[in-house]
C-alpha positions in Angstrom: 0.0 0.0 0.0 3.1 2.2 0.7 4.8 1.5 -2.3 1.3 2.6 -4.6 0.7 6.0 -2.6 4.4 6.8 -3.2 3.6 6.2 -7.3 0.5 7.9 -6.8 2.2 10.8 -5.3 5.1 10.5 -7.8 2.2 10.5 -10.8 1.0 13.7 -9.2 4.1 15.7 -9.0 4.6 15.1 -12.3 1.4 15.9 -13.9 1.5 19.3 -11.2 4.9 20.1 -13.1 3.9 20.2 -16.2 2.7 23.3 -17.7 0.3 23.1 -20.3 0.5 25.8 -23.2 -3.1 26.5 -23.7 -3.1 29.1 -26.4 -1.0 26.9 -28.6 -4.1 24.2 -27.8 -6.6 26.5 -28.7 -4.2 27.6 -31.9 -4.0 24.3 -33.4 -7.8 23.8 -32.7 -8.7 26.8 -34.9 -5.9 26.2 -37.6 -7.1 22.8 -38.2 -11.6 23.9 -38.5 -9.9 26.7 -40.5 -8.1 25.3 -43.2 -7.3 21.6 -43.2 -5.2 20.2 -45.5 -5.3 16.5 -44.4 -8.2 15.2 -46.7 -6.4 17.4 -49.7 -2.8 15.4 -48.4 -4.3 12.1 -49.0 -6.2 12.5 -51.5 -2.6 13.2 -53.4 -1.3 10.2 -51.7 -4.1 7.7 -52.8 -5.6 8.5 -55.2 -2.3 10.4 -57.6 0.1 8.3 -56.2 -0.9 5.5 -54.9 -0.6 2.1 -54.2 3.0 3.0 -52.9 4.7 -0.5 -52.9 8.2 0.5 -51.9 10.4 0.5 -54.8 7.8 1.5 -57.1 8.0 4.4 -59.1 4.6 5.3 -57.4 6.2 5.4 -54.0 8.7 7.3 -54.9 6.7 10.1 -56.8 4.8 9.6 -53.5 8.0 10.9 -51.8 9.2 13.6 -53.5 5.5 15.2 -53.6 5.6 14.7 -49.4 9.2 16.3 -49.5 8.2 19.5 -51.9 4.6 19.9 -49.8 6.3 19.9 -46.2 8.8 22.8 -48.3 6.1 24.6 -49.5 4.3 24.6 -46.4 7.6 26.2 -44.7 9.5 23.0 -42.9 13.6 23.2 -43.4 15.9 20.6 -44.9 13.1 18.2 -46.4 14.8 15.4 -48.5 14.6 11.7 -49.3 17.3 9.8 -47.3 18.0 6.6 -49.2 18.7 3.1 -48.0 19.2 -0.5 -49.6 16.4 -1.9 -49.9 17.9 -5.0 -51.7 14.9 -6.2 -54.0 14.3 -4.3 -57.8 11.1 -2.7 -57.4 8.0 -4.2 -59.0 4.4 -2.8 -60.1 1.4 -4.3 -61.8 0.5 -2.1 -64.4 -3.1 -4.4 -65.8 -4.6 -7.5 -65.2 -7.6 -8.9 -66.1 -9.0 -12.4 -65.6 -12.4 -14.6 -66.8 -13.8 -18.0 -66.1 -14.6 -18.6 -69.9 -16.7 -22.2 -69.4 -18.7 -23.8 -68.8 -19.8 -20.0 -67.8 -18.5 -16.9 -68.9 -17.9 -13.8 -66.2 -15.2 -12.0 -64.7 -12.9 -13.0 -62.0 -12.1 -10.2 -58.9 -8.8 -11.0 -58.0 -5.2 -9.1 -57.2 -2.1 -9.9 -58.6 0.8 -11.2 -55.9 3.5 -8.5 -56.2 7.1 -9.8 -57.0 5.6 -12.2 -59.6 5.7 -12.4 -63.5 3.7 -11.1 -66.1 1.7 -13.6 -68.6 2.9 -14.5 -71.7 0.3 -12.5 -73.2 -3.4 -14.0 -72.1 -3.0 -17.2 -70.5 -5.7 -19.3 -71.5 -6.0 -22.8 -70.3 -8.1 -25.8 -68.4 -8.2 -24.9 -64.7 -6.9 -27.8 -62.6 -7.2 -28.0 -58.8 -4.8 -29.6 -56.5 -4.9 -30.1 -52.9 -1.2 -30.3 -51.0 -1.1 -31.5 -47.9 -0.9 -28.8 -45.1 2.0 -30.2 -42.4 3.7 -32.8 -44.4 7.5 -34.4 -43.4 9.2 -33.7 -46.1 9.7 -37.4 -47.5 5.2 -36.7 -47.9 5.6 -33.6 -49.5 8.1 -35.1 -52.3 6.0 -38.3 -52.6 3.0 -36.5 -53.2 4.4 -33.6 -56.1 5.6 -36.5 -58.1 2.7 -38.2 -58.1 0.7 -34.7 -59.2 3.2 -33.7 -61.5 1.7 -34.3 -64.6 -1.3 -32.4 -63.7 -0.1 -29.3 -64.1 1.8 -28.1 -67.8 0.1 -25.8 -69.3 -2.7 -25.4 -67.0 -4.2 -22.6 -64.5 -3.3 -24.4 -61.8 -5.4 -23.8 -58.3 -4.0 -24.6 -54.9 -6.3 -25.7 -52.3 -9.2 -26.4 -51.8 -11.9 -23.4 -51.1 -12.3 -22.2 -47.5 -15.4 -21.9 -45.9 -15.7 -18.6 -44.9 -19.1 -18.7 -42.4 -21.1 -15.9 -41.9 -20.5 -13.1 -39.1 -23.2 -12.7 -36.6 -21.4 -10.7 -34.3 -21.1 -6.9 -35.1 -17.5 -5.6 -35.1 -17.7 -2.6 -33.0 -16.2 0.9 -34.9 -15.6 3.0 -31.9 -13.3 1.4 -28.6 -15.8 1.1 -26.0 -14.6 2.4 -22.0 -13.6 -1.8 -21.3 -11.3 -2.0 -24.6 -9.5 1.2 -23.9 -9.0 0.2 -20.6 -7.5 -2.9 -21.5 -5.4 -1.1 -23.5 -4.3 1.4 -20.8 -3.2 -1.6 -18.8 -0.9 -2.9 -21.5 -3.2 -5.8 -23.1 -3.0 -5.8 -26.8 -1.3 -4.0 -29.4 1.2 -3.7 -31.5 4.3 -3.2 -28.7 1.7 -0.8 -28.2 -1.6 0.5 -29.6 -2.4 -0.2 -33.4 -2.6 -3.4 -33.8 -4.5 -6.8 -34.2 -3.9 -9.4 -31.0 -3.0 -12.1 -34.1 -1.6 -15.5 -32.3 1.8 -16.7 -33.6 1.6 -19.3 -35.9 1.8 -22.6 -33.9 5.5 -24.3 -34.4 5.4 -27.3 -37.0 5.8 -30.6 -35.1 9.4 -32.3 -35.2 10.3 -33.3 -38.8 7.1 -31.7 -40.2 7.2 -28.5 -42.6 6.5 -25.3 -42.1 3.7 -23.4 -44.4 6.5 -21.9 -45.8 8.7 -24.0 -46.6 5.7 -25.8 -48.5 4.8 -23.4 -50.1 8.4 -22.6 -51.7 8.4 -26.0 -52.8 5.1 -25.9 -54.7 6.6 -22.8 -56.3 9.3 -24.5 -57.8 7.2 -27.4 -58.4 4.6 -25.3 -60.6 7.9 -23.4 -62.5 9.0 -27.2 -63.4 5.7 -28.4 -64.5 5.0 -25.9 -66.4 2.4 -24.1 -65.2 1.1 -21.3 -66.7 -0.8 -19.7 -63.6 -1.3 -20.2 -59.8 -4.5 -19.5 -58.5 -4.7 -18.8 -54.7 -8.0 -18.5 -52.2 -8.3 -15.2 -51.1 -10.5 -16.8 -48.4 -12.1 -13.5 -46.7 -15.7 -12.7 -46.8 -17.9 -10.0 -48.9 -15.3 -10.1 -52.1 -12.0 -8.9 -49.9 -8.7 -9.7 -51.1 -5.4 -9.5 -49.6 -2.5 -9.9 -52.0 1.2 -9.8 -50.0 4.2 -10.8 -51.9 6.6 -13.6 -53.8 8.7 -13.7 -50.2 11.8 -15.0 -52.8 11.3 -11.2 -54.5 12.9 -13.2 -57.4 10.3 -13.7 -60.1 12.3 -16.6 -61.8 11.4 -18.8 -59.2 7.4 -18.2 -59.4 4.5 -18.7 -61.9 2.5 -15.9 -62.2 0.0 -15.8 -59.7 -2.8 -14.1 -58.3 -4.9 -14.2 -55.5 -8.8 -14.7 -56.6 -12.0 -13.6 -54.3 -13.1 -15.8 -52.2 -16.4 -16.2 -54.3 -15.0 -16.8 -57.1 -12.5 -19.5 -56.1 -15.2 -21.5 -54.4 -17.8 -21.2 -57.3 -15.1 -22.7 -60.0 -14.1 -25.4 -57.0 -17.7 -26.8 -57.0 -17.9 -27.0 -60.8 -15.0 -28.5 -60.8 -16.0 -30.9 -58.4 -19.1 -31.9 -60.6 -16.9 -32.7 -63.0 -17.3 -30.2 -65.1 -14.5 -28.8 -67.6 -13.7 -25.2 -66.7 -11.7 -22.9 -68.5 -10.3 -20.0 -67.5 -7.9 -16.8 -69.3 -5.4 -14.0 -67.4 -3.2 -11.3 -69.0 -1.2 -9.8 -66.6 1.7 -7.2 -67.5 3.6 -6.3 -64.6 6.9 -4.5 -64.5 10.0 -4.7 -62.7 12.5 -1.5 -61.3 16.0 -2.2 -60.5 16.4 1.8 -59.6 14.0 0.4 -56.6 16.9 -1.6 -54.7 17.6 2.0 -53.4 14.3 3.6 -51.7 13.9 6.2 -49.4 12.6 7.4 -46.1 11.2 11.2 -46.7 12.9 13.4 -43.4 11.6 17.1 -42.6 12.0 20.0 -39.8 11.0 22.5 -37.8 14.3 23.7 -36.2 14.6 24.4 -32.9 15.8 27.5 -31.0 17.7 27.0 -27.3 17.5 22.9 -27.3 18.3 22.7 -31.6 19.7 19.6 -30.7 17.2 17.5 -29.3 14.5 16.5 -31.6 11.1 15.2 -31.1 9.6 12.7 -34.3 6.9 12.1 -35.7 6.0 10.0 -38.3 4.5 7.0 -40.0 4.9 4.7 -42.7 4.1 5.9 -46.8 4.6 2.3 -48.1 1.6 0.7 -48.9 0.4 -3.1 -50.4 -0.8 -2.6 -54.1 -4.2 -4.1 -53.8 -6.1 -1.0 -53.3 -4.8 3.1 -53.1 -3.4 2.5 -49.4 -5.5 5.2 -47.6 -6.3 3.8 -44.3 -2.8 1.9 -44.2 -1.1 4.2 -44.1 -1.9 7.3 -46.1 -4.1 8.6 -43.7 -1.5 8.0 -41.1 1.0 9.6 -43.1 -1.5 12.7 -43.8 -2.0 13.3 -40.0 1.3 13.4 -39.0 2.2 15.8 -42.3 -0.7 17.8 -41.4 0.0 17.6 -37.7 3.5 19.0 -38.7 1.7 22.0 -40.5 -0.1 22.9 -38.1 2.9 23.4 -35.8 4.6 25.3 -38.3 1.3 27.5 -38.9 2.0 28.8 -35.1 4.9 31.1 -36.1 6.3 30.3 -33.0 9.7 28.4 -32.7 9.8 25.3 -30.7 13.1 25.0 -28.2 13.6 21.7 -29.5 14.0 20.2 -33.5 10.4 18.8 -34.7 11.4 16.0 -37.5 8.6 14.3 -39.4 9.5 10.9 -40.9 7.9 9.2 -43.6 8.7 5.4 -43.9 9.3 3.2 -47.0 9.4 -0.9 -46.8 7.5 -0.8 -43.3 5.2 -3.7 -45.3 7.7 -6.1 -45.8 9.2 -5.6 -42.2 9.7 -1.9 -40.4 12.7 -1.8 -43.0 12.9 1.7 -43.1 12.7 2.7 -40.0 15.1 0.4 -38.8 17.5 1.5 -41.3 17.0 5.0 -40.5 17.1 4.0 -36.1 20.4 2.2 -37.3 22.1 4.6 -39.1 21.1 7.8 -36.7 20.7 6.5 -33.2 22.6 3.1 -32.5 21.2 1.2 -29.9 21.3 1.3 -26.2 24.3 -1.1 -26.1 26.1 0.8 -29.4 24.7 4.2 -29.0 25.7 6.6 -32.0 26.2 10.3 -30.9 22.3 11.3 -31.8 21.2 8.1 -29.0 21.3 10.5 -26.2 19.0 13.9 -28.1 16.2 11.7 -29.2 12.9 12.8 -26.9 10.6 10.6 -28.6 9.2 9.5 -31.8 5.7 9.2 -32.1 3.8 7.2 -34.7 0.8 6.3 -35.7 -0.7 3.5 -38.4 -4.3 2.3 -37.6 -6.7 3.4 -40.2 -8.8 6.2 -39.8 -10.0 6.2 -36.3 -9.5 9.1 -33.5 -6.4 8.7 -31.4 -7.5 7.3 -28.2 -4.1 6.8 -25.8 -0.8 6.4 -26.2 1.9 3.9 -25.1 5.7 4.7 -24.8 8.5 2.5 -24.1 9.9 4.0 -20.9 9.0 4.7 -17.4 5.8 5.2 -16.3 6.8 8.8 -15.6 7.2 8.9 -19.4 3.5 7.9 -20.0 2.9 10.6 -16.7 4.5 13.3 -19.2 2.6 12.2 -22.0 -0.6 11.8 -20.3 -0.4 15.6 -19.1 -0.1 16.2 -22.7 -2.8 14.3 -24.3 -5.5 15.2 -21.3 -6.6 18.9 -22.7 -7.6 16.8 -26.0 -10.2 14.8 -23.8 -13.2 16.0 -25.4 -11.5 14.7 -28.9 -11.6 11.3 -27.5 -8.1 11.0 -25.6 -8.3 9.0 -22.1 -4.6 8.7 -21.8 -1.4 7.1 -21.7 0.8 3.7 -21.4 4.2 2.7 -20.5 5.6 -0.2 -22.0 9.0 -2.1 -21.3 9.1 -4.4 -24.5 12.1 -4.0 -27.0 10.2 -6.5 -29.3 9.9 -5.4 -32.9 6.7 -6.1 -34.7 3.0 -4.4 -36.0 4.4 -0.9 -36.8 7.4 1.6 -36.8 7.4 2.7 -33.3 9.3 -0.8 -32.5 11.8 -0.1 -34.5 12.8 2.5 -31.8 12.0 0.2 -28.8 13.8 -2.2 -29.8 16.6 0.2 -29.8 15.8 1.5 -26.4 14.5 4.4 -27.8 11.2 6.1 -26.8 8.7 5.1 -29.5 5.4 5.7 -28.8 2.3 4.5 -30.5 -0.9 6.0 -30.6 -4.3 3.7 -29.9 -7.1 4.6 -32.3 -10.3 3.8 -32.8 -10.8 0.5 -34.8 -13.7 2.1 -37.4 -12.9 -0.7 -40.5 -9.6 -1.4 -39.9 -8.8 -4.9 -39.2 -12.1 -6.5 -40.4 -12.4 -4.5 -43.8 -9.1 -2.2 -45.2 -6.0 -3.5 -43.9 -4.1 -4.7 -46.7 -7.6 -5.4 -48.7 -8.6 -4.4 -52.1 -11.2 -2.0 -50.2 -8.2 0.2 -48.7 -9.2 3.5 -50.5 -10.1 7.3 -49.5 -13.8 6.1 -49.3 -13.4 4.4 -46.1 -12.2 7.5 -44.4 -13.6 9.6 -41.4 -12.2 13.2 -42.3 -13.6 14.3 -38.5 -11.5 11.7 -36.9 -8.4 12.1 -38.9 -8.5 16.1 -38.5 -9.1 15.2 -34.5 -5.6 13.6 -34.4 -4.0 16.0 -36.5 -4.7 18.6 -33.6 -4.1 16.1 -31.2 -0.5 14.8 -32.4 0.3 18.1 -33.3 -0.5 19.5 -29.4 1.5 16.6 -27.9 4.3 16.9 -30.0 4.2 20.6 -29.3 4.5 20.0 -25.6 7.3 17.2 -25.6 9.5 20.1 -27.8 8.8 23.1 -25.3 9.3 21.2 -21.8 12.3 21.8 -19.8 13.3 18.5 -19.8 13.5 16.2 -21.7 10.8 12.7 -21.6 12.4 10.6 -18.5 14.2 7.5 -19.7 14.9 4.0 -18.6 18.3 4.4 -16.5 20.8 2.0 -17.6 19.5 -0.5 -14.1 15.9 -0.4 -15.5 16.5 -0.7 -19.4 15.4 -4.0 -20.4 17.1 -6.5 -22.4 17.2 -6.4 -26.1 15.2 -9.5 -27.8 17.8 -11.5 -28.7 17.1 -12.9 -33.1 15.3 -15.5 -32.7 13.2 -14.9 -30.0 11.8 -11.6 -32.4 
């Protein structure tokens, strides 16, 4: 009971200490119901530029029109920092795809990205075949050789169709008082807020294959044979699609491939289980970069004045899958924090400390670009480059659409004290507060990147809307599904925290080198 009144009183102090800048609260307020550019910002990043598939020449005229915005709007020394990426870039520039009998309609279906283009339209006699799921691999090689000759020349489909059953529960839009809660207390999330509670895929049994190492093996299997087209399930409900990538990135060692509706897939399995011929035609052109082995992160500021050389961040990822225009994941998230930095810099004040937005390529295909950037600029904890010690914090945020509700930083819980202070004048906007988090685990989104590194990431908890259920990574991820009240809410609110962590006298309180936890060691990641 002692020890909890002494945090309670600690909690206090801190939140007594911290003085609030109200007119710069009620500034940002009026700046944003004035004249909002966040809607116009992505807008430019979906629907212009987008899908943004790092490495793509969309991503990078994505980039360079975030750069030239943030200088037009009056931030100094915006640039593209490069990085190896390591994979050419790829883009699909048409597709198109028909079930041509014993019916004739059109297929809805994405391309899977790192894959080749048709040899003009692929037209052939679909075949279905079912691999076994966990095999050893003695089961695995038994059965492709006795399936081989199924497959040359054909549009091959693998699997059979899942049973997607219908929902009866409502998914709700808005986190109600128990989830946020929850959340507060550090269950769920991405090392943080943001993200899906997804369970790790269960470890194969001793001497069984993995998912993926079967599904390499069909790869080459289908590039052997023959095959002229791989047809995967998208298996999700109401036409939704998710289409990731060749994990290989090398497109010699794939068919090419495309991930068909759910509908779709299930229809043609059922004809084809009544014995019925079916026949089916793709022509896809897609085109490969090898400029995109080098990609960029976009970097801007707002200088500072007495503290120039401690910086607060901000920032999300501009990468995006290709199956839709990537607005909720992450343009939007990308348009607040842009418009959250122009709303700072519509102040005319100076902040005592360097504001730098950060706009991420590659965070798809594994917080690359963040961890580049944490790598080249910060070090870690243990290897600390000279910039380790001026970092406040980075925030970040890449949930969809919805309001921001907390926050969670890696640090002490006088860190989330600090921040809570902060984020409490944005109440009525939806805010109830703040985490602390001790996890160096990377995973879900960019703020990791900097946890991992002992750095102060924080992530900010949104409202779910139709994140996880509907956009994320879906062919429905477009400007539509958008809430332009919530996303100019979080401008203001980013914006007035961000604010606040430049202006303080010191600096957020950090893990001391006693408390800092352990870095996950590869492996355990």
């Amino acid at each position: 009971m002692r020890l909890a009144l002494l945090l309670l009183a600690s909690a206090l102090l801190v939140t007594a200490e911290e003085r609030i800048n109200s007119d710069v609260n009620q500034k940002l307020r009026k700046e944003e119901a004035a004249n909002s550019q966040v809607m116009k910002t992505l807008h430019m990043l979906t629907d212009r530029y987008g899908p943004r598939l790092t490495g793509s020449p969309n991503h990078e005229a994505a980039a360079k029109w975030a750069r030239d915005k943030m200088t037009e709007w009056g931030l100094k020394n915006a640039h593209l920092e490069s990085w190896d990426f390591g994979h050419p870039g790829w883009l699909n520039e048409r597709a198109s795809g028909y079930v041509t009998a014993p019916v004739k309609d059109n297929l809805v279906f994405e391309v899977l990205s790192w894959t080749p283009s048709t040899k003009g339209a692929a037209k052939s006699q679909a075949v279905l075949v079912d691999p076994p799921k966990t095999p050893t691999q003695e089961e695995l090689t038994a059965w492709l050789a006795a399936n081989k000759d199924k497959v040359s020349g054909r549009i091959v489909m693998v699997g059979k169709p899942t049973v997607v059953p219908v929902n009866f529960t409502a998914v709700a839009k808005r986190m109600d008082d128990e989830a946020l809660q929850r959340r507060l207390s550090g269950q769920g999330g991405p090392g943080g807020p943001g993200g899906p509670n997804r369970t790790p895929p269960a470890k194969p049994e001793p001497g069984k294959l993995t998912a993926a190492q079967v599904n390499t093996q069909l790869d080459e299997w289908l590039v052997a044979g023959g095959a002229l087209v791989r047809v995967n399930d998208a298996a999700m409900a109401h036409g939704m699609v998710r289409a990731f990538n060749n994990r290989s990135y090398d497109l010699a060692k794939v068919v090419p491939t495309v991930v068909l509706r759910n509908e779709d897939y299930g229809r043609i399995a059922r004809l084809l289980d009544d014995g019925e011929k079916v026949e089916m035609e793709f022509d896809i052109t897609n085109h490969v970069y090898p400029e995109g082995k080098t990609t960029y992160n976009v970097v801007a500021e707002i200088p500072g004045t007495d503290k120039a050389d401690e910086v607060v961040m901000l920032g999300g990822h501009l990468d995006s899958w290709h199956s839709a225009t990537g607005a909720t994941d992450n343009g939007i998230g990308s348009s607040m924090m842009m418009e959250a930095a122009r709303l700072i810099q519509s102040l005319g004040e100076k902040p005592r400390r360097t504001i730098r937005i950060a706009l991420w390529s590659a965070e798809e295909q594994g917080l690359l670009g963040s961890q580049a950037y944490v790598k080249e600029h910060f070090g870690t904890f243990e290897e600390p480059k000279a910039e380790f010690g001026k970092l406040v914090a980075y925030f970040n945020i890449d949930s969809g659409t919805g309001r921001v509700r907390m926050a969670n930083v890696f640090g002490p819980q006088e860190a989330a004290d600090v921040l809570k202070s902060a984020l409490d004048p944005f109440a009525d906007l939806g805010v109830a507060g703040a985490s602390a988090s001790k996890s160096r685990r990377t995973g879900g989104t960019d703020s990791t990147s900097f946890n991992a590194a002992g750095l102060a990431g924080i992530g900010l908890g949104q409202d779910p809307i139709e994140y996880f259920g509907t956009t994320w990574h879906t062919n429905l991820d477009t400007y539509e599904r958008i809430v332009p009240e919530d996303a100019m809410n979080a401008s203001i609110v980013i914006a007035g925290a961000v604010w606040h962590l430049a202006n303080r006298d010191e600096m957020l309180p950090r893990f001391t080198k006693e408390q800092m936890p352990e870095p996950v060691k590869p492996g355990r990641d």
